[in-house]
C-alpha positions in Angstrom: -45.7 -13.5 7.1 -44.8 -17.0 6.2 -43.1 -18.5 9.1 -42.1 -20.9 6.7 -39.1 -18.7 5.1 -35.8 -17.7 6.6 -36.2 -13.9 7.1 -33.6 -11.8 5.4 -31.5 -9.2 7.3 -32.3 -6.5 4.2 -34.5 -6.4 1.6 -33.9 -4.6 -1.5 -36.2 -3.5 -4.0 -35.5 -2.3 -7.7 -37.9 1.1 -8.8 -39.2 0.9 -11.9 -42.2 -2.4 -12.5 -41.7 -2.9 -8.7 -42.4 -0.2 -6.3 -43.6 1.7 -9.6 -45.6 0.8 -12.5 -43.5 2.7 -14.5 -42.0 0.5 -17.5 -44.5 1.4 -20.1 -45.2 4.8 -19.2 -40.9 5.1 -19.9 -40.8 2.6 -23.1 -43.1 4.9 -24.5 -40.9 7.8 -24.3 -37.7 6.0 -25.2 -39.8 5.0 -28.4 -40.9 8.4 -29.2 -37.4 10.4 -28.5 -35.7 7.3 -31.1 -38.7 8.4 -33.5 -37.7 12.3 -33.2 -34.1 11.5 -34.2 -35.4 9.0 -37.1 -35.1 5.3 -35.3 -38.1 3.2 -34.9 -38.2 1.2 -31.9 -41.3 0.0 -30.4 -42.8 0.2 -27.1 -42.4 -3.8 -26.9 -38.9 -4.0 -29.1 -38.3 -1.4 -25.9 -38.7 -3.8 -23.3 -36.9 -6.8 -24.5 -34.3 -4.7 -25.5 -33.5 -2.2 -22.1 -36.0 -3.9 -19.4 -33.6 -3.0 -16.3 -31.0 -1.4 -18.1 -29.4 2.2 -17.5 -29.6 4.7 -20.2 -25.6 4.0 -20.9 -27.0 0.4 -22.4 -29.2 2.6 -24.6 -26.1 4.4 -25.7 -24.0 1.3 -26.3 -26.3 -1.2 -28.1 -26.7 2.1 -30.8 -23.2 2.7 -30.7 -22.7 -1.2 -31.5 -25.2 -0.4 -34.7 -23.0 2.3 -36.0 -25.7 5.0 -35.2 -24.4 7.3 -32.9 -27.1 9.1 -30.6 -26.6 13.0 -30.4 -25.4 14.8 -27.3 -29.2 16.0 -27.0 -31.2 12.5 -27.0 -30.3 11.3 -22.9 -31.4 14.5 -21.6 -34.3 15.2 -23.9 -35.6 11.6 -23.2 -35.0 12.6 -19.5 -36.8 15.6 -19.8 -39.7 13.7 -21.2 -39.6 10.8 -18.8 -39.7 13.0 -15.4 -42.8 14.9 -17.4 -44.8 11.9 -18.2 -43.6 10.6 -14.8 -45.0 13.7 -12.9 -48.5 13.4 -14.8 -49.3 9.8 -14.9 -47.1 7.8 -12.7 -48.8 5.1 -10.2 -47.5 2.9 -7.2 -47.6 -0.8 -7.7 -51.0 -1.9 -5.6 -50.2 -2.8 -2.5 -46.6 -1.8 -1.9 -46.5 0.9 0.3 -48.7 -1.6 3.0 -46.1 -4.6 2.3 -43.3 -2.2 3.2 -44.9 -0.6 6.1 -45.3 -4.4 7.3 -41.4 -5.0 7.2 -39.7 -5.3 10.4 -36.2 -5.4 8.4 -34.5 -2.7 6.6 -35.0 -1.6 2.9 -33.5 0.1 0.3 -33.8 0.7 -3.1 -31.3 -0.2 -5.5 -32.3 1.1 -9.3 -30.9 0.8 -12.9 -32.5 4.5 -13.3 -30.8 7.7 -12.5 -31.2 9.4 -9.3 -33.6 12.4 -10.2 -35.6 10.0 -11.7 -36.1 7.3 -8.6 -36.4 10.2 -6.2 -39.1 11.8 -8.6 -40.6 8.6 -8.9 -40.7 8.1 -5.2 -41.8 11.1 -4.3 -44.9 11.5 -6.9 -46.1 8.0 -5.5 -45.9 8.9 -2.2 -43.2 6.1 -1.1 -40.7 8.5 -0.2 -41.0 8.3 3.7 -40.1 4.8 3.6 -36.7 4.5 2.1 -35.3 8.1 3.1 -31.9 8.3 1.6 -31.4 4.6 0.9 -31.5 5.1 -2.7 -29.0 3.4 -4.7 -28.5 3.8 -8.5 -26.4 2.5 -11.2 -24.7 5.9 -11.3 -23.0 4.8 -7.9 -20.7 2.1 -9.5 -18.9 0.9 -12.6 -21.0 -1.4 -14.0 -24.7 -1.8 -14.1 -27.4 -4.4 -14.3 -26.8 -7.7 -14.9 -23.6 -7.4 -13.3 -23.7 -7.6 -9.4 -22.1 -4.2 -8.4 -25.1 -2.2 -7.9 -26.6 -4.8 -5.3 -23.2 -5.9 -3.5 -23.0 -1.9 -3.2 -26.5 -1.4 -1.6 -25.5 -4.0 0.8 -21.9 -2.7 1.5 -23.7 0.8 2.3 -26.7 -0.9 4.2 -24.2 -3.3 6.3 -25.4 -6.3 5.2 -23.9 -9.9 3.8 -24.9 -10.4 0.2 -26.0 -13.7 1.1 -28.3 -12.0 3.5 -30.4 -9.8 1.4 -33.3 -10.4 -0.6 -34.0 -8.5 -3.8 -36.6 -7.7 -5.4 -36.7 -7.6 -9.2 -38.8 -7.3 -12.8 -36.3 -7.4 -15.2 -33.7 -10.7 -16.3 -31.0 -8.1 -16.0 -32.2 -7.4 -12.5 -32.7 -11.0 -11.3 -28.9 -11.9 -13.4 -27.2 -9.0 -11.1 -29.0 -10.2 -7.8 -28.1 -14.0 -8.2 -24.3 -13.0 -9.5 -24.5 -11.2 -6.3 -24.7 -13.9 -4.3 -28.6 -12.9 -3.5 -31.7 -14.3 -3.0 -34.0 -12.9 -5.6 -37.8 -12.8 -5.6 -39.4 -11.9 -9.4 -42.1 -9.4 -9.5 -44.6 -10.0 -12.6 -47.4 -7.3 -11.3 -46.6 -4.7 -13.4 -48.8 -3.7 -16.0 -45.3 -4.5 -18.4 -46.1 -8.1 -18.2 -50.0 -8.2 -19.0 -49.3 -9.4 -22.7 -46.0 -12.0 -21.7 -45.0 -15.0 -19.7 -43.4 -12.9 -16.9 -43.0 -16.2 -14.7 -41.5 -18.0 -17.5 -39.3 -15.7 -18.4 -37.9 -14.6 -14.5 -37.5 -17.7 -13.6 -35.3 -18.7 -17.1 -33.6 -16.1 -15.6 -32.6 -17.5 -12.1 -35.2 -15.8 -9.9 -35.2 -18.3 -6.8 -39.6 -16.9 -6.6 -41.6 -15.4 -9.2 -44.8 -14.1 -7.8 -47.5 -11.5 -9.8 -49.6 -9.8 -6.5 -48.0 -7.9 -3.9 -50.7 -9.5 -1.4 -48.8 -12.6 -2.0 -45.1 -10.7 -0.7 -44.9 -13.8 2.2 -46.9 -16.4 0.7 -45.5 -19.6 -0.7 
């Protein structure tokens, strides 16, 4: 650990690109249930568009198009996420040693709905360390950027905002955790940001740390 930084009294990570590597694997399907109801998104139009966003943005910024999706798109594309999830989903490197390491609690706070985090968890074996601290925009009124989700998680974990430490991939992520009142570390180590300027773009977006390894959690 780097003596050099205040420790936190609770750390809290978002799921998906940061305990998971997870954000392709489910841009993919969002692209191919929008292609079975006649819209063409791609896998990269995908992420700029709903990187850290709840399926209720999908909904809206369609809505805002005048396309309306059917009743049968959110759980379909569920349906197909948890499948692809089951079969192919992988851990970020390194995570489950960097949490076993903490001497401070953790909890997960996710823009993702609860079936899909626990699934997530449980097919990458990260389960045991978070229990039932699992938080997800379904929880609260507004999601990701705004700062309910993680001043939630810390209500619920018993912590000062200004206390915590999040843990995020996404602008929308690292917006909510700084409108929180949060310190917020960017994570750039998911396969997501091979092909972009992950550090450029987290820290455009407030992040107060952008690192790419999980090795490097405590380093400088």
């Amino acid at each position: 650990m780097n003596q050099g930084r205040p420790q936190p009294d609770l750390i809290i990570f978002d799921c998906d690109g940061v305990l998971v590597d997870s954000e392709l694997l489910s841009c993919r399907c969002l692209s191919e249930a929008l292609a079975g109801f006649g819209l063409a998104l791609s896998e990269q139009q995908a992420l700029e568009l709903f990187l850290g966003r709840s399926t209720k943005a999908i909904e809206q910024h369609y809505r805002g198009l005048g396309q309306s999706l059917p009743d049968s798109f959110l759980p379909g594309l569920k349906s197909r996420v948890l499948e692809t999830f089951a079969a192919s989903l992988q851990p970020i490197p390194g995570v489950g040693a960097v949490i076993s390491g903490l001497t401070v609690p953790v909890c997960v706070a996710s823009s993702s709905d609860i079936d899909r985090v626990s699934l997530s968890l449980d097919v990458t074996g990260l389960r045991a360390h978070f229990g039932d601290r699992i938080y997800t925009a379904q929880m609260v009124e507004r999601g990701k950027p705004a700062p309910d989700l993680f001043l939630y998680a810390a209500e619920k974990m018993g912590t000062q905002p200004g206390r915590s430490l999040v843990i995020e991939d996404s602008v929308s992520g690292v917006q909510a955790g700084k409108a929180a009142g949060m310190t917020v570390w960017g994570f750039v180590g998911g396969s997501h940001y091979r092909a972009r300027d992950g550090r450029a773009i987290l820290s455009a977006a407030g992040a107060d740390r952008v690192f790419a390894h999980m090795s490097d959690f405590w380093e400088a």
